[in-house]
C-alpha positions in Angstrom: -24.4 -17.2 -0.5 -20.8 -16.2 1.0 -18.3 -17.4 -0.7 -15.6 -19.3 2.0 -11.8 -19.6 1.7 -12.8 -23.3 1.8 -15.1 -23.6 -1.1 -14.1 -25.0 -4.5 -13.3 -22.0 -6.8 -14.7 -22.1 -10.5 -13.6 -18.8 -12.9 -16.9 -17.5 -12.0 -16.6 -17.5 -7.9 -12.9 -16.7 -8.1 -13.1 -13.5 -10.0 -16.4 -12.7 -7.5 -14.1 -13.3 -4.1 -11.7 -11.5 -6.1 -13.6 -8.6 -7.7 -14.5 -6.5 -4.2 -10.5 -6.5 -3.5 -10.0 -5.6 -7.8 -12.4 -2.5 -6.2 -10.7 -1.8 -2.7 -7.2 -1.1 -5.0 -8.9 1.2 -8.0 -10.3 3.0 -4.8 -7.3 3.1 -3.2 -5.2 4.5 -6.5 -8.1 7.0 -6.5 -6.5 8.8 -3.7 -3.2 10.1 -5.3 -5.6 10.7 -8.9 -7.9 12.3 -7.8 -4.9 14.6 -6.1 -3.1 14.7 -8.9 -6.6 15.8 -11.7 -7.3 18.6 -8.8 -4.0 20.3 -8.2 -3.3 20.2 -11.9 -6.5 21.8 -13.2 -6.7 24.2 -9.7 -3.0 24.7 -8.7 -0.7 24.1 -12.4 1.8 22.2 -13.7 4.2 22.9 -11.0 2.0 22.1 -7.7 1.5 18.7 -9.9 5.2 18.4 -10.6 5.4 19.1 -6.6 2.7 16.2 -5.9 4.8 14.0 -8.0 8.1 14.1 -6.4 6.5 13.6 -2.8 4.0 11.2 -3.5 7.2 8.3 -4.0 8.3 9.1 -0.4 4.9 8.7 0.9 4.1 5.3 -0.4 7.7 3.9 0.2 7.2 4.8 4.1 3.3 3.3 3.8 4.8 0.3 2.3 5.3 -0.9 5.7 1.4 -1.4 5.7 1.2 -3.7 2.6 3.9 -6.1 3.8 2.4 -6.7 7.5 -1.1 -6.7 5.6 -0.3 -9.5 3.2 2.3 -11.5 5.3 0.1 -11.5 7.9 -2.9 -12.4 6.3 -1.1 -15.4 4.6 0.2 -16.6 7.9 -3.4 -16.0 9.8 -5.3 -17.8 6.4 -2.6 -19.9 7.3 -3.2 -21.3 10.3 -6.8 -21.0 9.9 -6.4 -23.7 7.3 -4.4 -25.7 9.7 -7.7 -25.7 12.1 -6.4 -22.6 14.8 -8.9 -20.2 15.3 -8.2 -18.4 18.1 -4.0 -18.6 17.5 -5.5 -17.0 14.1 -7.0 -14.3 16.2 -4.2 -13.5 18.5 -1.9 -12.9 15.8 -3.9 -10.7 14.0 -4.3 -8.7 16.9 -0.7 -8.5 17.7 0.3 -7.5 14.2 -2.1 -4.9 14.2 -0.9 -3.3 17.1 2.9 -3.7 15.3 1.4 -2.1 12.4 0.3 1.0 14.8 3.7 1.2 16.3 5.8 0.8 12.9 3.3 4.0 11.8 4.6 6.5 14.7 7.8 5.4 14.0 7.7 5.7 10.8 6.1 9.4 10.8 8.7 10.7 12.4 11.6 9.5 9.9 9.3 10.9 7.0 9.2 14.3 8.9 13.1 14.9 9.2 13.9 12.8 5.4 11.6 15.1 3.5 13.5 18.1 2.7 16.7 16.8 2.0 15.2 14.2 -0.3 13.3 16.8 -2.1 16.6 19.0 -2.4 18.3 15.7 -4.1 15.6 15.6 -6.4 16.1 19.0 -8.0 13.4 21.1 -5.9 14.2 24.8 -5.4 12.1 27.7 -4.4 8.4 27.3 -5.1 8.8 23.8 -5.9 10.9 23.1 -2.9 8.3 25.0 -0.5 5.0 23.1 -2.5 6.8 19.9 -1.8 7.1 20.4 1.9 3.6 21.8 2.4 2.5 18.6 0.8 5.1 16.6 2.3 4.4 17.5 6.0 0.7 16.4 6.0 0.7 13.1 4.1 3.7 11.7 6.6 2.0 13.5 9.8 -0.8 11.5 8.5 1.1 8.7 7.9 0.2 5.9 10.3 -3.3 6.2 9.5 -2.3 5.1 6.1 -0.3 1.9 7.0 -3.3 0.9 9.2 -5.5 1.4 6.3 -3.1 -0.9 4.4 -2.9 -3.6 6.9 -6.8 -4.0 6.9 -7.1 -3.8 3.2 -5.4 -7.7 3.6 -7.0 -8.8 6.9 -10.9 -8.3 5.9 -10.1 -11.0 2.8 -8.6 -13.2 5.5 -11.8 -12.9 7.5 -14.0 -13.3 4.8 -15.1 -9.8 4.6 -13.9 -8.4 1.3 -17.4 -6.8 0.7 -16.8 -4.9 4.1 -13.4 -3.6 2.8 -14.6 -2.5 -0.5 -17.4 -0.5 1.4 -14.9 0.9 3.8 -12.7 2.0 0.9 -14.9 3.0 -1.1 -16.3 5.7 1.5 -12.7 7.1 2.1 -12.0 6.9 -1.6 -15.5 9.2 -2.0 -14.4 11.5 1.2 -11.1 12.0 -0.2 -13.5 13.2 -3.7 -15.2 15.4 -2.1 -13.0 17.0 -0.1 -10.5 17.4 -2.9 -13.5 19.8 -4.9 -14.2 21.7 -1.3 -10.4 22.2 -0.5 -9.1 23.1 -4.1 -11.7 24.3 -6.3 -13.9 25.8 -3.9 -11.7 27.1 -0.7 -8.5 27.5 -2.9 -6.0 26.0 -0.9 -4.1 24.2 -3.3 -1.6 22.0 -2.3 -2.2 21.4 1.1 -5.8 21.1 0.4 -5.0 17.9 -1.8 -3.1 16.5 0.7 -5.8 17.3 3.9 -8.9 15.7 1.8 -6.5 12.7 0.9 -5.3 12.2 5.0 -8.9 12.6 6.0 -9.8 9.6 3.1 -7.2 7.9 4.8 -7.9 8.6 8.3 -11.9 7.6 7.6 -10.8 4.1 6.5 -8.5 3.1 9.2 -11.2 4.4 11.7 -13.9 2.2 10.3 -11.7 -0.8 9.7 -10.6 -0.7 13.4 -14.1 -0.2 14.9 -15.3 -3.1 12.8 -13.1 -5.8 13.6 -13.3 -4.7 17.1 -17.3 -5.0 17.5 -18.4 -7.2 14.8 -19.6 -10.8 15.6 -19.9 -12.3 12.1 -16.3 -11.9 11.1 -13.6 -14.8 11.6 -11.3 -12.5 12.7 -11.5 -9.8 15.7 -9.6 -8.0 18.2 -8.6 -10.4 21.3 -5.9 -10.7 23.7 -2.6 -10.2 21.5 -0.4 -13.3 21.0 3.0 -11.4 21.9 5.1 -13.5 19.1 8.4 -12.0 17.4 9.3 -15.0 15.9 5.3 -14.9 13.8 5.7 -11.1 13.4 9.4 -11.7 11.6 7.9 -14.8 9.9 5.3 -11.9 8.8 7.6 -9.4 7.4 10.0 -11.9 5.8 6.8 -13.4 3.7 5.0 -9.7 2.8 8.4 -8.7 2.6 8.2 -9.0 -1.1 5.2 -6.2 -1.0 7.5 -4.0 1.0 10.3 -4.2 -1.9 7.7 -3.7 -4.4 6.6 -0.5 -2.8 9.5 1.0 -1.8 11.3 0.3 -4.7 8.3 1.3 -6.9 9.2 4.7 -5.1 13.4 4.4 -5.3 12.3 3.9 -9.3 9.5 6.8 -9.6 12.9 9.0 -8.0 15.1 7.9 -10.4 12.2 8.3 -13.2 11.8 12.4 -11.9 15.7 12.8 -11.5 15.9 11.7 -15.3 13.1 13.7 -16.2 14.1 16.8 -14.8 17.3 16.7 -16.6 15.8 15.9 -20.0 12.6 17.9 -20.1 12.5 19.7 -16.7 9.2 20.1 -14.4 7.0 19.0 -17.2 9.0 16.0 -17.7 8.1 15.2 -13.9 4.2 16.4 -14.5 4.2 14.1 -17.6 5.3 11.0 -15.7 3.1 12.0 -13.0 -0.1 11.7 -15.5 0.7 7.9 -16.7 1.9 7.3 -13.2 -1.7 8.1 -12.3 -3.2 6.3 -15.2 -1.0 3.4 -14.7 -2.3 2.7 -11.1 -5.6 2.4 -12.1 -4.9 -0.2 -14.1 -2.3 -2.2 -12.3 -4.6 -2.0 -9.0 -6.6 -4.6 -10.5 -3.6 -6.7 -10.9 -2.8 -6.0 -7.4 -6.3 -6.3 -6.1 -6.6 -9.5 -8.4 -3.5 -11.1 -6.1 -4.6 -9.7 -2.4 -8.4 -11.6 -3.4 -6.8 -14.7 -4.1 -4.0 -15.0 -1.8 -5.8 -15.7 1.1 -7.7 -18.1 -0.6 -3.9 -20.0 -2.2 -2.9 -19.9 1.4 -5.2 -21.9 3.3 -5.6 -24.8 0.7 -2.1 -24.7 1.1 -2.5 -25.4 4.4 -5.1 -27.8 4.3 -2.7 -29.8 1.9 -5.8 -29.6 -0.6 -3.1 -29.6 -4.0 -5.8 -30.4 -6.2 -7.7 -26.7 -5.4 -4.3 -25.4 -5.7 -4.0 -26.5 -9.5 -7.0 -25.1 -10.6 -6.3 -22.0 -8.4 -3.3 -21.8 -10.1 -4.3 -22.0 -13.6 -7.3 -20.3 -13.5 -5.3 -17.1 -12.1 -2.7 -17.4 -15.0 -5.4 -17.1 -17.9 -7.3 -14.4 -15.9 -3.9 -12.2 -15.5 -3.3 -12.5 -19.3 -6.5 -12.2 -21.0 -6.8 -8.8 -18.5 -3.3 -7.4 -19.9 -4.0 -8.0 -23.7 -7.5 -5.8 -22.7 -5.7 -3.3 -20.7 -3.5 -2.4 -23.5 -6.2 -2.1 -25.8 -7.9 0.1 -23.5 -4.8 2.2 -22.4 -4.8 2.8 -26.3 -8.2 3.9 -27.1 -8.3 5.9 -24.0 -4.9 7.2 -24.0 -6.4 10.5 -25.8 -9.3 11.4 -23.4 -7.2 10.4 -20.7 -4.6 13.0 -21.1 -6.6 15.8 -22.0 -8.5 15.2 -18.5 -5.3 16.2 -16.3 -3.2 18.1 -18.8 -5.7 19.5 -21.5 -5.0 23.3 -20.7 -1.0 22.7 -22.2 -0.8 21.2 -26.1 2.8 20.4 -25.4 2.4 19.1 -22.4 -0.4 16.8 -23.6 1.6 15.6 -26.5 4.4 14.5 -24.2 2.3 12.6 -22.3 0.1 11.0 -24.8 3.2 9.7 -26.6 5.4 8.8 -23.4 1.9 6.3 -22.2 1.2 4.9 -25.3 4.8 3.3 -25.0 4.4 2.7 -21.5 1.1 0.7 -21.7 2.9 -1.6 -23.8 3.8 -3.3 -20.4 0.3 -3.9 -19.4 0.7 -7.2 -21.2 3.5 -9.0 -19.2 3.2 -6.9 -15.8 0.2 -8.8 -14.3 2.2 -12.2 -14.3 5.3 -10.4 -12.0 2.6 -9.0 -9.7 0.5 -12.3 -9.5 3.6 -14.2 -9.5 5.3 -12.3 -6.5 1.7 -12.5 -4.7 1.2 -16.2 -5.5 4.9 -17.4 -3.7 3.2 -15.1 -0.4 0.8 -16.7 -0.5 2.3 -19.8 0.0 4.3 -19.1 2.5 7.4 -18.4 0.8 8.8 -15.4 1.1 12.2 -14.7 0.0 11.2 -16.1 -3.5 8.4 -13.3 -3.5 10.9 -10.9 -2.5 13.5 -12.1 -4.7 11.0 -11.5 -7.6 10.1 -8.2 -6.6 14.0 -7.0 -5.5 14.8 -8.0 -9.5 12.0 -6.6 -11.4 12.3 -3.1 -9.9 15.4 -2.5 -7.6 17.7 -4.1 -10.7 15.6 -4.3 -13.7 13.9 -1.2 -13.3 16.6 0.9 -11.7 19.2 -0.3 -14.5 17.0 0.4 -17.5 15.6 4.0 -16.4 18.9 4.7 -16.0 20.5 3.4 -19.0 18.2 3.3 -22.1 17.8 7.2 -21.9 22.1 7.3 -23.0 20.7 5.7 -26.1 16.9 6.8 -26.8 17.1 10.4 -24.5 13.1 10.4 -23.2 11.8 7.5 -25.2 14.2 5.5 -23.3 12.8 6.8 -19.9 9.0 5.5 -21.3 10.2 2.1 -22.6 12.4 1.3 -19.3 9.7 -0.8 -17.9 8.9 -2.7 -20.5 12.2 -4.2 -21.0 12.4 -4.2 -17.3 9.1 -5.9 -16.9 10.0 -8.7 -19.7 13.1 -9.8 -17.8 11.1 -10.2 -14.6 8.7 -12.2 -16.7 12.0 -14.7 -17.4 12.4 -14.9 -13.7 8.8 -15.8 -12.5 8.6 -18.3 -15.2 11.5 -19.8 -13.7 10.0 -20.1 -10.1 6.9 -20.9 -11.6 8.5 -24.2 -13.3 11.1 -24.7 -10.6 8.8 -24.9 -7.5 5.6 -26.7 -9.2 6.4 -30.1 -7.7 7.5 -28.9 -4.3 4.1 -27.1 -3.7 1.9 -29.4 -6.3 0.3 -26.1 -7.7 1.1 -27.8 -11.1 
C-alpha cells in the first residue's frame, strides 16, 4: 500500500517514505564519483585535481535548484495540508518555470566567472586549460541540473518518491556508462567525464518534466501557473537555508583547495577530492533522510496534527544518530579499500588520503543532526532559522576553522576543520531545537 503524507508514521514506514529519497541522493553523489574514480584512473592526478577545483563552482551555481526544490515543496506540502489542491498545483507549476529561468541565467554567469575563479585558485597551464574544458560543459549544462534538483523535492511532495528514485537512478546509470565509453574506451578524458555526467543530468530533468506533465496518478502536475512573487520569495527565503548550504559547501571546498595547494600542492587538492567523494556518499543519506521527511513534517504542520509532529520529531533524531555512530564505523573499516579504489596507482598519495579521512569521518557522528536540523525548521516553514543554521555551520564555522587550525596543526588542521566546525553547529541546533519546541509543539 502507498504510503500518504497523511498516514501515521511508525520507524518502520518513515524510514520506507524516506529510503527511495536516502537512494535519489547516493545516486545523485554518484555523478561527481563516478567522475572523479574515471578521470583519476584514465586521465591522472592532475585532471582529478582539475575536477576538483571546478566541481565547487558547479554545485554552488546548481544550488539554486535545491533551494526552489525544498522551499517549494514545503510550501506546496504546505498548502496541501491546509486542504488547496489546485493552489498546490499552480504554484508548483510557476516555480518550475522560475526554476527554468534562474538556470539560463545562471549558465551564463558560470560561463564568464570560470576562469578567473580558476586563476584565484592557483590553476596554471595544463591545470588551468583542464579546468575550463571541464568547466565549460558542466555550466553550459547547467540548467538541466537545477531542474533535476527542483524535481528531486517535488516528486516527495506528490507522493512519488519511488518515481524519483527510478528517474535518478537511470541518469545516475547513464552517467556510468557513459563515463567507461567516454574515458576508458574513446579517451577523451576530461571532457568526457563532464559530457556522460551532463547527459545523466540532462536524462533526469527530461523524464521528470514529461512525468509530471502527463501522469494522472500524481498529486501534483503541470497546470496553469499561479503568477505569485510574493509565494516564489516565501519559497526562496524558506529553501534558502539549502541554498547557503550549497553554496557555501562550495566557498569552503575553495578555501579547503587554496589551503591545500599551499601545503601539499595538486595532490593536496586530489586528496581532498577523494574524501570529498567518499564523504558525499555518506552524507546523501543524511540529506536524502531530511528531503523524505520534510514533506511529510510540513503538512502535519499544516494540518495542526502536533501529536504526528512529536513522534516525527523524535523518531528522526534517534534515526540520525544511530546512522552516524554506523557511518563512522564504516568510514573506518572501509577507509583502506576505499582509497586504493581512486588513488591506488600513488603509495604517497594514498597515504595522504587514507590518513586525512580517517580524521575526517570523525564528523559523521554530529553532522546528520545539523543537516536534519536545518531541514527540519524548512520544513516547517521557517526559514531564516534554517538558513541561520546553515550560514553558521559553514560560511563561519567552517570558513574560520579551515582557515585557522592549519597555523597550528599545518594539514591535520585542514582534515579536523569540520569537525570542530561541525560540533559548534551542533550547540546551535540544539539551541533552536529547545528554544522553538513549544511554539511549533514538535516536543
Amino acid at each position: 500500500m502507498a504510503i500518504k503524507l497523511s498516514d501515521h508514521f511508525t520507524y518502520g514506514r518513515l524510514v520506507r517514505f524516506a529510503l527511495p529519497s536516502i537512494a535519489m541522493m547516493i545516486f545523485t553523489s554518484i555523478y561527481s564519483v563516478v567522475d572523479g574514480l574515471f578521470v583519476s584512473n584514465f586521465a591522472g592526478k592532475e585532471a582529478l585535481a582539475a575536477v576538483n577545483l571546478v566541481f565547487p563552482l558547479a554545485m554552488g551555481l546548481g544550488s539554486v535548484g535545491f533551494m526552489l526544490g525544498t522551499g517549494g515543496a514545503a510550501l506546496v506540502a504546505k498548502t496541501m495540508g491546509e486542504g488547496d489542491e489546485v493552489r498546490a498545483n499552480r504554484l508548483f507549476s510557476f516555480i518550475a518555470l522560475a526554476a527554468v529561468t534562474a538556470g539560463i541565467v545562471l549558465a551564463l554567469v558560470g560561463v564568464a566567472a570560470l576562469e578567473p575563479i580558476l586563476a584565484a585558485l592557483g590553476a596554471q597551464g595544463s591545470l588551468m586549460e583542464q579546468g575550463l574544458m571541464y568547466g565549460r560543459i558542466l555550466v553550459v549544462a547547467l540548467p538541466l541540473f537545477i531542474v533535476q534538483n527542483v524535481f528531486l523535492s517535488f516528486f516527495i511532495a506528490a507522493e512519488k518518491p519511488q518515481m524519483g528514485l527510478v528517474v535518478t537512478v537511470a541518469a545516475g546509470v547513464t552517467n556510468i556508462v557513459l563515463d567507461y565509453v567516454f574515458i576508458a574506451l574513446l579517451g577523451w578524458g576530461i571532457a568526457g567525464a563532464a559530457l556522460a555526467t551532463a547527459a545523466g543530468q540532462a536524462l533526469a530533468a527530461i523524464a521528470s518534466t514529461v512525468f509530471f506533465a502527463r501522469s494522472k496518478t500524481t498529486r501534483l502536475r503541470f497546470t496553469r501557473p499561479l503568477v505569485d512573487f510574493r509565494a516564489l520569495g516565501a519559497t526562496c527565503v524558506n529553501g534558502s537555508s539549502e541554498l547557503m548550504t550549497e553554496v557555501a559547501a562550495s566557498v569552503v571546498s575553495m578555501l579547503y583547495n587554496y589551503q591545500l595547494m599551499l601545503i601539499a600542492g595538486a595532490d593536496g587538492v586530489a586528496a581532498y577530492g577523494v574524501i570529498m567523494y567518499v564523504n558525499f556518499i555518506f552524507t546523501a543519506v543524511f540529506f536524502g533522510f531530511a528531503m523524505g521527511t520534510g514533506p511529510v513534517v510540513s503538512f502535519h504542520y499544516g494540518a495542526k496534527n502536533e501529536s504526528e509532529l512529536k513522534g516525527l520529531f523524535r523518531k528522526s533524531l534517534i534515526l540520525v544518530g544511530g546512522t552516524g555512530a554506523a557511518m563512522l564505523a564504516a568510514s573506518q573499516l572501509l577507509a583502506g579499500p576505499l582509497v586504493n579504489v581512486f588513488v591506488g596507482y600513488d603509495p604517497a598519495l594514498a597515504d595522504m588520503t587514507l590518513h586525512g579521512f580517517r580524521i575526517y569521518a570523525v564528523s559523521f557522528l554530529v553532522v546528520g543532526f545539523n543537516i536534519y536540523g536545518s531541514a527540519f525548521f524548512t520544513a516547517l516553514n521557517n526559514g531564516k532559522v534554517s538558513a541561520l543554521i546553515s550560514f553558521m555551520r559553514t560560511l563561519v564555522f567552517e570558513t574560520s576553522t579551515v582557515m585557522l587550525l592549519p597555523i597550528i596543526w599545518g594539514i591535520d588542521g585542514v582534515w579536523s576543520a569540520i569537525i570542530v566546525a561541525e560540533t559548534c553547529a551542533l550547540i546551535l541546533t540544539t539551541f533552536f531545537f529547545i528554544y522553538l519546541r513549544k511554539p511549533y509543539g514538535y516536543a
